[in-house]
C-alpha positions in Angstrom: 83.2 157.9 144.6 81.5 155.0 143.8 77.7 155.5 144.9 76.1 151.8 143.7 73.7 149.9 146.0 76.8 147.7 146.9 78.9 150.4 148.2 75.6 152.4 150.3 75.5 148.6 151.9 76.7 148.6 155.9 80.0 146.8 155.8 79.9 143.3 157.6 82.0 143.1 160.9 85.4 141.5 159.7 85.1 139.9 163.4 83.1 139.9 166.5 84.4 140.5 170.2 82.6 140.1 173.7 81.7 142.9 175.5 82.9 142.1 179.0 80.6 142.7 182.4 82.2 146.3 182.5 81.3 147.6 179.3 85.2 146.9 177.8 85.6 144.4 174.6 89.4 143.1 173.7 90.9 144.8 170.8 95.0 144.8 169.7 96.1 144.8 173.4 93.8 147.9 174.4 90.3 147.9 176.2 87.3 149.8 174.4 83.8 150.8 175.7 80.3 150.1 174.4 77.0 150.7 175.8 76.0 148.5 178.8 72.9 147.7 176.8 76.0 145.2 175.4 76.9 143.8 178.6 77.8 140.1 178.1 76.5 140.3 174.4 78.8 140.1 171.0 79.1 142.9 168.8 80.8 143.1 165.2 84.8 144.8 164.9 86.3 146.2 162.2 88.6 149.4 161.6 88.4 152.1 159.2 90.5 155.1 158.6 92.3 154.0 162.4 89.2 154.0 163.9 87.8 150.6 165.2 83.5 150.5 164.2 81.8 148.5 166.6 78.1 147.6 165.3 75.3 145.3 166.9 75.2 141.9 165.3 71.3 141.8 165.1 70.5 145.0 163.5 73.6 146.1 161.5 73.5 149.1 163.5 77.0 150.8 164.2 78.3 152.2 167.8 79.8 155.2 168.4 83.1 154.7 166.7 86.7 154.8 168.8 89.8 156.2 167.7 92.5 153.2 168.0 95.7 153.5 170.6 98.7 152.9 169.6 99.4 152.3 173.0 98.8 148.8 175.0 97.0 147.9 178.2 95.1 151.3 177.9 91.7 151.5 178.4 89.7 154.4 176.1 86.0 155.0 177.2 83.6 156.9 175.3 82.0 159.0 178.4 77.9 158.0 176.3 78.3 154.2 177.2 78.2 154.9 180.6 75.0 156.7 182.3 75.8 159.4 184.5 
């Protein structure tokens, strides 16, 4: 394992999706959450190791990660986004 400054560096978003008025952003056919705090705003997309990282766009700081479906039209909700 490479451990240079380079490698320590967050990763930059290899795109950016809208999170939608519901909490849900677009991705390959499927739905994911975020936090409301992202309602309406963009966030950064990539996947790694079939998970797809979501991070906010101002701060570099990553979301709770999902695992991706290899299903379509589903919907996969992390239960944290949403307060009780």
């Amino acid at each position: 394992m490479n451990l240079t400054p380079a490698s320590l560096a967050p990763q930059a978003p290899a795109q950016t999706r809208k999170v939608d008025k519901t909490s849900l952003l677009s991705w390959q056919a499927n739905k994911y959450s975020a936090p409301m705090a992202y309602q309406g705003r963009r966030v950064g997309v990539r996947t790694d190791a079939g998970e797809l990282v979501l991070s906010d766009l101002e701060t570099g700081q990553a979301i709770p990660r999902h695992v991706i479906s290899q299903d379509k039209g589903t919907v996969i909700r992390n239960k944290d986004h949403y307060p009780d």
